[in-house]
C-alpha positions, 0 to 999 in steps of 0.5 A, a space after each residue: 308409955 304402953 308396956 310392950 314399948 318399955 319391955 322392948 327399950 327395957 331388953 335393948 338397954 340390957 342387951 347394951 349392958 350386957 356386951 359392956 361386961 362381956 368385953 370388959 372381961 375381955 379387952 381391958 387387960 392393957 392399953 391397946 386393948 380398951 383403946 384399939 380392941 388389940 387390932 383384932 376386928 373382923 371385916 362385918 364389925 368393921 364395917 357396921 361399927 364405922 357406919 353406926 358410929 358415922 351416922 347418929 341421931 341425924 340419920 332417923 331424925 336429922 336427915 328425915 327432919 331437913 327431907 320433910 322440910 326441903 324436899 328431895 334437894 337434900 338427897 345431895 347430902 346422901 349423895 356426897 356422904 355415900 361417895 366420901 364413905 366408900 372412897 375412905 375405904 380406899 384411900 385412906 383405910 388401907 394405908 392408914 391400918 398399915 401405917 399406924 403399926 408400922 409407926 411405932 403401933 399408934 393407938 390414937 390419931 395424934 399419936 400417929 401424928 406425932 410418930 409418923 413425923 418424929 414431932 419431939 416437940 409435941 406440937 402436934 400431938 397437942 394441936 390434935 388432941 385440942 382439936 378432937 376434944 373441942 369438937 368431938 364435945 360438940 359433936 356429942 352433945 349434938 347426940 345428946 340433944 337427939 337422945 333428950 328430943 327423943 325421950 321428951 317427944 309424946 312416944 315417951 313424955 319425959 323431961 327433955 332434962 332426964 333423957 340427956 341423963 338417960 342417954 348419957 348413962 347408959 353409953 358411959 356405962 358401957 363405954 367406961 366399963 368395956 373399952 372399944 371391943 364394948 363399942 364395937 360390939 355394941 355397933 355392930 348390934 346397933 348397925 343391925 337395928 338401925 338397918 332394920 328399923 330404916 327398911 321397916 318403916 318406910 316401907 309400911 308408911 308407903 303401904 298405909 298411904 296407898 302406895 308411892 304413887 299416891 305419896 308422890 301424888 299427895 306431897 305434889 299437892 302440898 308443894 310440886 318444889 318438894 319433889 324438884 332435887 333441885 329446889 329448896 321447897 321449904 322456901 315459899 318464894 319461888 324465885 328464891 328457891 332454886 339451889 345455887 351451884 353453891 349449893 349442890 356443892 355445899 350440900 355435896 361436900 359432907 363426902 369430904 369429912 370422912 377423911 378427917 373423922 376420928 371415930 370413924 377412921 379409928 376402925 380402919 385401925 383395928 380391922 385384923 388386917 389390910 385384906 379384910 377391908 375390902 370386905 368391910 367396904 361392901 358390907 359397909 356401903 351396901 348397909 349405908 347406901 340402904 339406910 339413907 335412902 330409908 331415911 330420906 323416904 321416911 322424911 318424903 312419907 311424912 310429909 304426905 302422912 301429917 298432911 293425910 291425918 291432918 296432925 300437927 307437927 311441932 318438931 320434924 326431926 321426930 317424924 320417924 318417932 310419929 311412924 313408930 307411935 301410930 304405925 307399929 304395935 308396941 312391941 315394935 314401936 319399942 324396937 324402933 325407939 331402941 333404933 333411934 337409941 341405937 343411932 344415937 348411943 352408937 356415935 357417942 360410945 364412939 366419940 367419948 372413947 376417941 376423947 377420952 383415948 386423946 386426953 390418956 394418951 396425949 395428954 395425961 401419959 404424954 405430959 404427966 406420966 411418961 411411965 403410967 401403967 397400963 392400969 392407971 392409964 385404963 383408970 384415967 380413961 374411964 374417968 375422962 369418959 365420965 369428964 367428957 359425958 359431963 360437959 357434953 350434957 351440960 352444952 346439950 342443956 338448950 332443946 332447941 338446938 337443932 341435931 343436923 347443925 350441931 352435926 354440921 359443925 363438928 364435922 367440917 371441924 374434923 374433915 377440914 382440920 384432918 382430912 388433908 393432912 391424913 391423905 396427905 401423910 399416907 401418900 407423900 413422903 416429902 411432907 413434914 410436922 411443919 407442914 402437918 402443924 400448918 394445915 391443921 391449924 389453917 383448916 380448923 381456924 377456917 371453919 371456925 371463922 366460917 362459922 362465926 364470922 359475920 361478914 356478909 350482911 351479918 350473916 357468916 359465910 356458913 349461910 353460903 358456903 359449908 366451912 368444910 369446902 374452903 376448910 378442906 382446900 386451905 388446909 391442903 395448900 397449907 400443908 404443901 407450901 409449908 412442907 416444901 418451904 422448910 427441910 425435909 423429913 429425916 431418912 428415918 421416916 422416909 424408910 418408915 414410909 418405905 416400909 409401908 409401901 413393902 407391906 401393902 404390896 406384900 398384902 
């Protein structure tokens, strides 16, 4: 590796640590404040926190990757993740910032569960709580195999096995020590690089080719169905090509997961206050919708760029590395490996946290110590980040695991299991735990039968329809059947709810 890479990477990774100590110093006096960051968030880091978080590895190699290999049909997932993104600020963000403190201050999601429907029984609080541990182990080590292909590509040569390491080590670090003020500052840092990095490199790869014309020119060459929205081009028969309305659909419903997306919403949580959240969606939406066209333009050069320098191409999640590596000086090569690192790191710190808040909170003080301090449950956070680091390197062991499906996953888990219930729980009164109870578990048993499943010829449904449409659609008709069959909320909660109403007006 060229020296000005490795001072480049060497000063990020510094720069990382660095924010770790300052909020640790800063945040970790209690509970709320290493889990929630005190609810003190502006709207800036709001916004690029939710979005560093939200996008991962998958935006500067997943995304580009299934653009090199299909063509311009895949901008359908941009196209859904834009509209869901921007109308979770304005469905759930502001009610659910209101709510989660009128509601007895909640600090996780199943906490708010469990206190916006007086679960006594705690069902609910342990249903949530399996389920954001289960998928959210998945969706970090879907990260965790970005990080390895990154640190075993040829812009560093290592083994796939020390990059997991690496990777891992330096995001536990930070998280462990720093809490969500830690995670959030490190985001908005890593927002930042990433937004750069994906303006940058697009647009010096279109200029080293000549132009777009000549891109478009060069990737019509190489298969005209690369540059058709509509057709698959990575499938050689062309009467086979086409995409279905299913398809669209499929590829369109990725919008949907962001109501149930723990990491994400979690943000919306801790913003300082509901007035500031418009200014967050700007930020945030301006940002988003900028750096997915710069990775869908990176996916469509490159086809052009490998084609041109007649290179071959072993894996396509690592075109935007291959950019880094002949493009750029070592300097800025360093900075735009720091990027991926950034994508990369910024959802783990994220998805560790929101695990390691359910297993302290709803878990560990919920069910073996009511009366822990805020100390001991600062203590046993860190340890379950470090439990969870573990695991997730261990199911990120296989290099041929590919980062978009391990991604897919994961987030149909959380959008079809949460997404509903979430919604729904900010805006109906009459629904209850049963009904809350029932929709989670019909929307994540869904998914995983979709997933698993093969019914089809041997294949599962997933191959024809994404788990997240008929995951989504069930949970919500399991949620209204069963809150209307059984009784309704006490008056308690309907005044809680009530309550809520006043103060977003009021706001």
């Amino acid at each position: 590796m060229e020296t000005g890479t490795l001072i480049s990477l060497a000063l990020y990774f510094i720069a990382m640590l660095g924010i770790g100590l300052y909020a640790y110093k800063k945040s970790t006096d209690d509970v709320s404040g290493y889990m929630l960051g005190g609810r003190r968030l502006g709207p800036g880091v709001t916004a690029l926190s939710a979005g560093a978080s939200d996008m991962s590895g998958w935006m500067l190699m997943g995304l580009p990757g299934a653009i090199y290999v299909s063509g311009v049909s895949q901008l359908w997932i941009a196209v859904g993740l834009v509209v869901g993104a921007y109308l979770n600020y304005i469905i759930v963000a502001p009610r659910l910032r209101m709510y989660t403190e009128v509601a007895n201050d909640s600090i996780t999601i199943p906490d708010y569960f469990a206190n916006r429907f007086d679960d006594k029984a705690r069902l609910l609080r342990v249903f949530s709580s399996v389920v954001i541990i289960i998928f959210f182990t998945l969706y970090t080590s879907a990260s965790l195999v970005a990080g390895g292909k990154l640190f075993a590509s040829s812009a560093f040569g290592l083994e796939y096995s020390l990059g997991l390491w690496v990777t891992a080590g330096v995001v536990c670090a930070y998280t462990l020590f720093g809490g969500f003020l830690a995670v959030s500052m490190t985001d908005f840092v890593q927002g930042c690089i990433m937004f750069v990095a994906l303006v940058l490199v697009p647009i010096v790869a279109i200029f080293d080719l000549g132009g777009m014309a000549s891109v478009t020119d060069q990737v019509r060459s190489i298969n005209p169905d690369f540059l058709d929205y509509l057709r698959d081009g990575s499938i050689a028969d062309s009467t086979m090509n086409q995409l279905s309305f299913l398809g669209i659909i499929s590829l369109l419903a990725w919008g949907l997961g962001y109501f149930g997306q723990p990491h994400i919403i979690v943000r919306f949580m801790a913003i300082r206050s509901v007035k500031d959240i418009k200014a967050a969606r700007r930020i945030g939406i301006s940002w988003m919708t900028v750096s997915i066209i710069g990775a869908m333009v990176t996916g469509f050069v490159g086809i052009a760029y490998v084609a041109e320098t007649k290179m071959t191409l072993k894996d396509p999640e690592t075109i935007f590395i291959i950019f880094s590596q002949f493009l750029f000086h070592p300097l800025i090569a360093g900075f735009l490996l720091a990027a991926i690192l950034a994508a990369i790191m910024s959802t783990i710190s994220s998805q560790l946290l929101v695990t390691s808040s359910s297993l302290t909170e709803d878990f560990y003080k919920a069910f073996l110590r009511r009366d822990a301090s805020d100390k001991e449950l600062v203590l046993v956070g860190r340890i379950s980040v470090l439990i969870v680091s573990l695991v997730a390197i261990a199911l990120a062991w296989n290099p041929e695991n590919t980062i978009l499906g391990l991604v897919a996953n994961a987030w149909a888990g959380f959008g079809a299991a949460f997404g509903p219930v979430i919604i729904l729980s900010l805006f109906w009164k009459r629904m209850n735990r049963h009904g809350a109870l029932a929709g989670m578990v019909v929307g994540a048993a869904t998914v995983l039968f979709w997933i698993y499943a093969p019914v089809i010829d041997g294949e599962a449904l997933s191959s024809y329809v994404y788990e997240i449409i008929p995951g989504f659609i069930l949970c919500t008709l399991a949620v209204i059947v069963v809150s209307l069959a059984t009784a309704k909320p006490a008056k308690e909660l309907e005044d809680t709810f009530d309550e809520m109403e006043r103060q977003l007006e009021q706001n």
